[in-house]
VOMI-440017 format. One record per residue (C-alpha): x, y, z. Coordinates in steps of 0.001 Angstrom, whole numbers. Example, Ala and Ser with C-alpha at 12.3 -4.5 7.8 and 13.67 -1.06 7.14 Angstrom:
2
<r east="12300" north="-4500" up="7800"/>
<r east="13670" north="-1060" up="7140"/>
//
This chain:
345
<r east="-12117" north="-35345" up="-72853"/>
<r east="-8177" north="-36322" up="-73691"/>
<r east="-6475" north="-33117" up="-74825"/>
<r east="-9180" north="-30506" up="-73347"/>
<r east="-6861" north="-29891" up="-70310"/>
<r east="-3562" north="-29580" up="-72152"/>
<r east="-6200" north="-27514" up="-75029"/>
<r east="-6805" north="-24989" up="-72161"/>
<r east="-3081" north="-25413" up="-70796"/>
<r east="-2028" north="-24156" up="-73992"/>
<r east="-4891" north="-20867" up="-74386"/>
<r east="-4039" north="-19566" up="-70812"/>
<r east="-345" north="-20147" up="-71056"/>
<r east="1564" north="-17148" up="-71137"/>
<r east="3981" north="-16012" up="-73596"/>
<r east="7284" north="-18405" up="-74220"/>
<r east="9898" north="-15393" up="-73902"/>
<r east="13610" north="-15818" up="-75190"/>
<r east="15643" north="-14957" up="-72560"/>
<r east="18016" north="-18069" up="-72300"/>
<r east="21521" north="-17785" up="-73063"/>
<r east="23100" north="-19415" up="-76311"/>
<r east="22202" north="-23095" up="-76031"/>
<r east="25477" north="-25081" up="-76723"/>
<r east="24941" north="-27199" up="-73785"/>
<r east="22674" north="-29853" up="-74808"/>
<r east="24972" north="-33243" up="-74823"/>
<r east="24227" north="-36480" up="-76408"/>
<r east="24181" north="-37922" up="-72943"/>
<r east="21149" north="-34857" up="-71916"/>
<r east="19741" north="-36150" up="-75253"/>
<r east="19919" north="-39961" up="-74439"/>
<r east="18645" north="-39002" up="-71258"/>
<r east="15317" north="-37459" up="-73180"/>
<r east="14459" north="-41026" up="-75073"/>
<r east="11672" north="-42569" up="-74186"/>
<r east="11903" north="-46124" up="-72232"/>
<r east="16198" north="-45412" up="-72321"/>
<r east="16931" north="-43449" up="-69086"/>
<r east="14057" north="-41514" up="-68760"/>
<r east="12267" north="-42544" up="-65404"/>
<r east="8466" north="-42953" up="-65965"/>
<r east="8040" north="-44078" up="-69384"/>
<r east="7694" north="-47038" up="-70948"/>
<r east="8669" north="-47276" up="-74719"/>
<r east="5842" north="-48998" up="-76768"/>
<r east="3317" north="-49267" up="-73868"/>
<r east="30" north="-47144" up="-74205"/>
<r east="-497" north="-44128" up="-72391"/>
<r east="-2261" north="-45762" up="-69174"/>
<r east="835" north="-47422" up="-68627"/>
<r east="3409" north="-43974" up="-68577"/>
<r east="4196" north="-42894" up="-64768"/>
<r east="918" north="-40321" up="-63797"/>
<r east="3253" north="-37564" up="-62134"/>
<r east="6126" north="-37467" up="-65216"/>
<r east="2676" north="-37073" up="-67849"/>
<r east="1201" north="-34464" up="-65439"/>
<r east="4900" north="-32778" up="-65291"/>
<r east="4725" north="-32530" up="-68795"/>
<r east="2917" north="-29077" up="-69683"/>
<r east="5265" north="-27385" up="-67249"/>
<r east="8816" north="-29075" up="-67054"/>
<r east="10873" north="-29107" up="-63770"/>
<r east="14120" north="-26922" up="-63888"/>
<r east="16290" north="-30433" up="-64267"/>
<r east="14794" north="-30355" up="-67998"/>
<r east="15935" north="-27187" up="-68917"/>
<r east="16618" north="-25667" up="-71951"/>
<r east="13085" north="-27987" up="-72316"/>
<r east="9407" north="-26401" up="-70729"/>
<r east="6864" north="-28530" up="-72033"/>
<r east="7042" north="-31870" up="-73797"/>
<r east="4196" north="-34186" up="-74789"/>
<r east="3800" north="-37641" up="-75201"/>
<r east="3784" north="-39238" up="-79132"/>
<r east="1736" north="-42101" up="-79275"/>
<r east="347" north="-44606" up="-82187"/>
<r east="-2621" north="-43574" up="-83995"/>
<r east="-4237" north="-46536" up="-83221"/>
<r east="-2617" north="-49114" up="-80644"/>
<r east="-1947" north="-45990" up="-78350"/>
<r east="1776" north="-47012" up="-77837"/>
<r east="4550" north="-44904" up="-76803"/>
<r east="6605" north="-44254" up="-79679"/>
<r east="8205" north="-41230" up="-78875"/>
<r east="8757" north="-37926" up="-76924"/>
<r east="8525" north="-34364" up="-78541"/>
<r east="10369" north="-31700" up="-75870"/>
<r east="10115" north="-27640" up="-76418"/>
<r east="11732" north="-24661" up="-75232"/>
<r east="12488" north="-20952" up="-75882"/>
<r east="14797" north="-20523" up="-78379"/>
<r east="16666" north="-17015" up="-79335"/>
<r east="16801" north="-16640" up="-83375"/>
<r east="19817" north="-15851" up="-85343"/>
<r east="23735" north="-16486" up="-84751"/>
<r east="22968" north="-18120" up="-81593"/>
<r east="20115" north="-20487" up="-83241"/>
<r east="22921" north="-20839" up="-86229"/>
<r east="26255" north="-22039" up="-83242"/>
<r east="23382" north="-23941" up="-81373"/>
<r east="22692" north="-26293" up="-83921"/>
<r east="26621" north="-26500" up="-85375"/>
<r east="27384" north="-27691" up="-81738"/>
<r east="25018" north="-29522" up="-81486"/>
<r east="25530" north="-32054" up="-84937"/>
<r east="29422" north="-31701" up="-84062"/>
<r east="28400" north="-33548" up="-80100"/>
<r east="25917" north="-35904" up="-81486"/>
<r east="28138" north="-37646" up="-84174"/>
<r east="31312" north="-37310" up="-81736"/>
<r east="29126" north="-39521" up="-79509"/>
<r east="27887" north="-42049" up="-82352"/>
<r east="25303" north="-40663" up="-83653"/>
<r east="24626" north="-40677" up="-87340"/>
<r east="22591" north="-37836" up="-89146"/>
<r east="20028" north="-39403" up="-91299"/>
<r east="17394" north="-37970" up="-93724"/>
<r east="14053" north="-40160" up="-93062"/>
<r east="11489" north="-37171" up="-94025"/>
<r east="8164" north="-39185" up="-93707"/>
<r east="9340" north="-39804" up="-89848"/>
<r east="9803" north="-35723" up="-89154"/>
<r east="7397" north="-33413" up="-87331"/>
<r east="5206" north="-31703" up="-90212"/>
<r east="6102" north="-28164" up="-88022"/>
<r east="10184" north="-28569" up="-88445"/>
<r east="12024" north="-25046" up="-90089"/>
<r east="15553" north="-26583" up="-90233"/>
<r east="15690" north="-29432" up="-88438"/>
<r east="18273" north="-32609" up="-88405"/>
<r east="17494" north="-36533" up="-87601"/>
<r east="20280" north="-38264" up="-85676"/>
<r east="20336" north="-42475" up="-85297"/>
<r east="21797" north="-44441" up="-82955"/>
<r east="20492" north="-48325" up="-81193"/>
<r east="20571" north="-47693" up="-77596"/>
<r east="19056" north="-50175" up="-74842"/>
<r east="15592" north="-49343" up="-73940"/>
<r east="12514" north="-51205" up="-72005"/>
<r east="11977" north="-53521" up="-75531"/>
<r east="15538" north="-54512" up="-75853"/>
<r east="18199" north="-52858" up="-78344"/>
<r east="16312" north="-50427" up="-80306"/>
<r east="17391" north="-47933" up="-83408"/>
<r east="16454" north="-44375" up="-81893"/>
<r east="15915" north="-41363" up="-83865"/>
<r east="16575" north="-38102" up="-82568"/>
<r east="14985" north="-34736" up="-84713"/>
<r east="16353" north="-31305" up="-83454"/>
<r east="15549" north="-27895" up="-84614"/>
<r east="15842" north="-23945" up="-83527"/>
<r east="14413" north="-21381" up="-85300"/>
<r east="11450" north="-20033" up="-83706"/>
<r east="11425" north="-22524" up="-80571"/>
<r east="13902" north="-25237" up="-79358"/>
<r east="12374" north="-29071" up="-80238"/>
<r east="14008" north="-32338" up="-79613"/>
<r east="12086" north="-34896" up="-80621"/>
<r east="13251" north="-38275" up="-79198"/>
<r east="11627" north="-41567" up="-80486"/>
<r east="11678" north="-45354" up="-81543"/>
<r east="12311" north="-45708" up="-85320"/>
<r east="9926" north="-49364" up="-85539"/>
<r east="6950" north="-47588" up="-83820"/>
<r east="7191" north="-43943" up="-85595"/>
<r east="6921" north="-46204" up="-88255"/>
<r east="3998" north="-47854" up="-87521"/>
<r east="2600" north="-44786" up="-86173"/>
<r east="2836" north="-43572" up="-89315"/>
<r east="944" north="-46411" up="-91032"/>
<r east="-1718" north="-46335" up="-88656"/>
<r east="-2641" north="-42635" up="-89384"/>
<r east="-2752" north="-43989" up="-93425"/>
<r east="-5233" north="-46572" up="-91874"/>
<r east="-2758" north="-49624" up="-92038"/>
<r east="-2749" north="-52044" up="-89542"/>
<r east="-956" north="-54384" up="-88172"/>
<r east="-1750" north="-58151" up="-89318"/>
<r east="-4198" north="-59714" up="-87049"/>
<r east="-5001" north="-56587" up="-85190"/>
<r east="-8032" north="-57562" up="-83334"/>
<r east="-11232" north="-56071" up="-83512"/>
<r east="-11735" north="-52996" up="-80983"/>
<r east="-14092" north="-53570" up="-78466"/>
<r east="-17034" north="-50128" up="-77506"/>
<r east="-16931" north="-49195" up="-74007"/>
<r east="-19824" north="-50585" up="-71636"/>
<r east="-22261" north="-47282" up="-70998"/>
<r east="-23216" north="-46677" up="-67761"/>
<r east="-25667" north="-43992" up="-66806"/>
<r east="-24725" north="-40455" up="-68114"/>
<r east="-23671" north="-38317" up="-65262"/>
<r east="-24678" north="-34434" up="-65422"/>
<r east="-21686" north="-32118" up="-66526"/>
<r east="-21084" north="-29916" up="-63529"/>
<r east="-22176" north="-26451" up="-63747"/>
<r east="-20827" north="-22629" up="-62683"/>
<r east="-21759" north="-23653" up="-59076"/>
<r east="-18465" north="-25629" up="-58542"/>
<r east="-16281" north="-22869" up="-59440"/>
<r east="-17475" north="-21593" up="-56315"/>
<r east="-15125" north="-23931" up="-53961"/>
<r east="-11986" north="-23600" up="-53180"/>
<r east="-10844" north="-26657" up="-54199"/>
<r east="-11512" north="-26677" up="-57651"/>
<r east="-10547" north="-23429" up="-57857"/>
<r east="-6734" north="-24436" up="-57045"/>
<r east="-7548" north="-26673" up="-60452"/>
<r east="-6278" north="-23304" up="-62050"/>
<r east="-2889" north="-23038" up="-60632"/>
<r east="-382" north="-19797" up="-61407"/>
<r east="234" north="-18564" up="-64548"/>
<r east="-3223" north="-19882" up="-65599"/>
<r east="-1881" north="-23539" up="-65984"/>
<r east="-4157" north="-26312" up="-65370"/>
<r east="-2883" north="-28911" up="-62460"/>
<r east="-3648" north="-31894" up="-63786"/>
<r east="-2970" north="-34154" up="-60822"/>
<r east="-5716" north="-32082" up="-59324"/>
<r east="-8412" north="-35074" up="-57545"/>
<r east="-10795" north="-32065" up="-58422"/>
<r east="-10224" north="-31832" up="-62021"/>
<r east="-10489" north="-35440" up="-62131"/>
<r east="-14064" north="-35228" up="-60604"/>
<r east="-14736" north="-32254" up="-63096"/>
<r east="-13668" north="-33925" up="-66208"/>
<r east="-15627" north="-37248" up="-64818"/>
<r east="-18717" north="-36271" up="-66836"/>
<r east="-17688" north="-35787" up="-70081"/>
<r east="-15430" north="-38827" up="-70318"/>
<r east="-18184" north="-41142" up="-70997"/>
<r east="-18624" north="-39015" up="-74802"/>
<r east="-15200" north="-38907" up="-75069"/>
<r east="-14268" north="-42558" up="-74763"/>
<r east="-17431" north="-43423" up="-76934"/>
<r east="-16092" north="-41054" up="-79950"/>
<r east="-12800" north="-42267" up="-79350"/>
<r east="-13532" north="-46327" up="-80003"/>
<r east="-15900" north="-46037" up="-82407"/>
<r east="-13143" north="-44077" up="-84305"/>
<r east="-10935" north="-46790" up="-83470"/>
<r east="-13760" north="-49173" up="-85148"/>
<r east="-14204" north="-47342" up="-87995"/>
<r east="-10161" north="-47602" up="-88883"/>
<r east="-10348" north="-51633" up="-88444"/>
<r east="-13394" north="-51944" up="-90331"/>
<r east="-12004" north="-50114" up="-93309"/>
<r east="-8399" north="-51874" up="-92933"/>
<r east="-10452" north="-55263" up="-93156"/>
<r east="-12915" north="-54347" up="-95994"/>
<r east="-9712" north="-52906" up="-97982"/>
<r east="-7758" north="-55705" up="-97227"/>
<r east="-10532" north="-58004" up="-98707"/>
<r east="-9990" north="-56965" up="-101966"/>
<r east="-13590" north="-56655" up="-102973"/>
<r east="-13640" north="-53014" up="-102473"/>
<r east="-11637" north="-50109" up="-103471"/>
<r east="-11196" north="-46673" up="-101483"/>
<r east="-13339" north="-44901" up="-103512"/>
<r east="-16358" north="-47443" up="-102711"/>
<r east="-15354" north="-47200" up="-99555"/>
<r east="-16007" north="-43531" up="-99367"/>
<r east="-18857" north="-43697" up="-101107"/>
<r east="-20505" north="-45758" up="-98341"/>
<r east="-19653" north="-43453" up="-95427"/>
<r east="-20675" north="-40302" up="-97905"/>
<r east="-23915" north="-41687" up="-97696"/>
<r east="-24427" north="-41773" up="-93863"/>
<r east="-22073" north="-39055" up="-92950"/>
<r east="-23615" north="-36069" up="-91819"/>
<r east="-22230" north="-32607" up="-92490"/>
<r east="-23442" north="-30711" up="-89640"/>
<r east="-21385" north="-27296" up="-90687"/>
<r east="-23888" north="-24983" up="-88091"/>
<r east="-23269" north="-26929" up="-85249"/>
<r east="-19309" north="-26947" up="-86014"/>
<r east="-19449" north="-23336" up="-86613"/>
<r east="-21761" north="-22819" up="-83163"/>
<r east="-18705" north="-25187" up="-81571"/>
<r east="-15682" north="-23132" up="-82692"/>
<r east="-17605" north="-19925" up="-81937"/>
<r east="-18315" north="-20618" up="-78369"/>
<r east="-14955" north="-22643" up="-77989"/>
<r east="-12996" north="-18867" up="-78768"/>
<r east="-15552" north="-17007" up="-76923"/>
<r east="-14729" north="-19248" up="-73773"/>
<r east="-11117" north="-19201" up="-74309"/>
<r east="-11133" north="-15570" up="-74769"/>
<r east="-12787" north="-15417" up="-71439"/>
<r east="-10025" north="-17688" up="-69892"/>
<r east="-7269" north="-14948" up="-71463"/>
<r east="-9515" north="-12270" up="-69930"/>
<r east="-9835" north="-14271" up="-66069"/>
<r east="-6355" north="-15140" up="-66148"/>
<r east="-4498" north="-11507" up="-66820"/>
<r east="-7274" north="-10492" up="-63779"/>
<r east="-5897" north="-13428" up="-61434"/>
<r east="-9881" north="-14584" up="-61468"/>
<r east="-9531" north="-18177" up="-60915"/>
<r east="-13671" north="-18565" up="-60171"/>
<r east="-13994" north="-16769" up="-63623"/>
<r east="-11131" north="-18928" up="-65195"/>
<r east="-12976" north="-22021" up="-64080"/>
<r east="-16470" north="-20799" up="-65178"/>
<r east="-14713" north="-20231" up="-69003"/>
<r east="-12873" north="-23633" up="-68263"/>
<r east="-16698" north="-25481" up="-67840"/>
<r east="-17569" north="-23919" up="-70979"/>
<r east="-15396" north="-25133" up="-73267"/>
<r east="-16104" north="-28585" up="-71592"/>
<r east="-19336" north="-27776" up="-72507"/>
<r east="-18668" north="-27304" up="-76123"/>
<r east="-16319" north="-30420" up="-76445"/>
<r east="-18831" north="-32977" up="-75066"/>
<r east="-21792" north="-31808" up="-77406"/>
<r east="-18428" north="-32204" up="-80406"/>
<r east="-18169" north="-35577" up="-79135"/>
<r east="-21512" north="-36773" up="-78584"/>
<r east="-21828" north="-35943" up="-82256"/>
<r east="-18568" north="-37820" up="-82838"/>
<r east="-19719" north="-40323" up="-81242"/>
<r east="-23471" north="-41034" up="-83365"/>
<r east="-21588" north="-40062" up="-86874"/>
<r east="-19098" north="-43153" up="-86128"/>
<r east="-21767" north="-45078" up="-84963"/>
<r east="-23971" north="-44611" up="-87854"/>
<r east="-20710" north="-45048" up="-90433"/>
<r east="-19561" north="-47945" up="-88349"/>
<r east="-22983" north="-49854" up="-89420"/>
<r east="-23161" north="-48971" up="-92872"/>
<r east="-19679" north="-50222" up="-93411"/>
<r east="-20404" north="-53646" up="-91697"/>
<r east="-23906" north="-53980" up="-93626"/>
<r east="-21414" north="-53233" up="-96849"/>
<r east="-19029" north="-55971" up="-95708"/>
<r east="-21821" north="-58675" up="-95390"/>
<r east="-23157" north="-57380" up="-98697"/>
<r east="-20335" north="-58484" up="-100284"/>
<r east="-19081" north="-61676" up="-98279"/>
<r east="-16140" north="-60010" up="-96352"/>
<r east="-16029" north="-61964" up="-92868"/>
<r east="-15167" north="-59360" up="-90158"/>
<r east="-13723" north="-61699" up="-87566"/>
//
């Protein structure tokens, strides 16, 4: 179930509205301050996500005043390992002049303060309009490490604070290269499948203070912990076997007895395409959030939680499907690997 809350977060949040004054006052030492594993209290550069402080990661979708210009941020972790490569922070931004002084004050503080503009494309957010990459080796959790900073205006505020080693490799894991000797991911143990609750809950109280003001979710909620309980078993299932599926093609690649194209070839084979079912999915997913939209402008937080349970709904029968295409791939690439002699250990 990873992302569902901060999925809903996002539906029922209201509108970002620009209503800041000119932002000239982000300094390098607010910026430094914004790097993962430097300053920042609660983070750990490099470690996976279990490891980052529970209250700072909860804080996240709604930022305390102290981060201002910043509202939200989110965590930016390796494809694969999970590790805590960087930070991405947002806030409203006004367009025009302002945007235009922002951004000259803002390169004129950095490289006052050391910093060294730097064009490294393949490590920028996919999303940037005009944004600029400042570097700089500053002491963090793993020692002296080169940091990268990406800023940009138009449209919203982003700083994007990260290590330049693991936005590296988090870019080679998402291309399906690991690193040597990465060791075989291990599939969850499966308990016994526990019921996904239904519109009864929404009934009490308690969860109902899941749905805080401004139709935010509050994830440090014990009661969205108990709601979310079900579905995690699907979710941590879809989750390794995708993790499996990454390794096994790294290693069969890396043999050299098989090319991508064979590779695809096998998991064509196995890999259904269930397009009804996805459509069904997105269908009811927009429905549901619709009727989150609807609850929240009517301050129905019963209603918001009933919409909530639906889209939970939708995401575990996604991942339970997930979950038995992986599986199903996963085997067919391993039966391919001892049909050709490629040791998988």
């Amino acid at each position: 179930m990873l992302g569902l809350t901060a999925g809903a977060s996002l539906l029922a949040a209201l509108p970002v509205r620009a209503e800041q004054p000119a932002l000239h006052s982000i300094t390098p030492a607010q910026v430094e301050g914004l790097c993962p594993g430097v300053t920042l209290p609660g983070t750990v550069l490099g470690a996976p996500r279990s490891a980052q402080d529970a209250g700072f990661v909860a804080s996240l979708h709604k930022l305390p005043a102290r981060f201002a210009p910043f509202a939200e941020a989110e965590l930016d972790l390796t494809d694969w390992s999970d590790r805590l490569a960087a930070i991405t922070w947002r806030g409203a931004s006004p367009d025009g002049d302002v945007n235009t002084r922002t951004m000259e004050a803002f390169r004129a503080a950095m490289t006052a303060a050391g910093w060294a503009e730097t064009v490294q494309g393949d490590l920028m957010t996919p999303l940037g309009f005009d944004a600029v990459m400042f570097e700089k080796d500053l002491p963090t959790n793993l020692g002296t490490r080169r940091m990268l900073v990406e800023f940009d205006t138009p449209g919203a505020l982003m700083l994007r604070c990260g290590d330049a080693e693991l936005l590296e490799l988090a870019l080679a894991e998402r291309d399906g290269k690991l690193a040597p000797g990465s060791p075989r991911p291990s599939l969850p143990a499966l308990g016994p499948a526990a019921a996904l609750p239904d519109a009864s809950v929404c009934a009490d109280p308690a969860v109902q203070a899941v749905f805080v003001d401004e139709g935010r979710i509050d994830e440090a909620n014990p009661a969205l912990q108990r709601l979310l309980a079900a579905g995690e078993q699907s979710g941590a299932m879809s989750h390794a076997a995708k993790r499996l599926n990454t390794w096994l093609k790294w290693k069969l690649l890396g043999s050299g007895k098989i090319d991508a194209d064979a590779l695809w070839t096998v998991q064509e084979r196995v890999e259904a395409h269930d397009g009804e079912a996805l459509t069904q999915d997105m269908t009811g997913f927009l429905a549901a959030a619709g009727a989150m939209m609807q609850a929240r402008k009517a301050g129905d937080r019963a209603q918001i939680c009933r919409a909530f349970l639906d889209v939970m709904h939708f995401q575990h029968a996604r991942e339970q499907r997930e979950a038995a295409k992986w599986t199903r791939v996963n085997a067919a690439l391993e039966a391919e690997a001892a049909r050709l002699g490629i040791a998988l250990d």
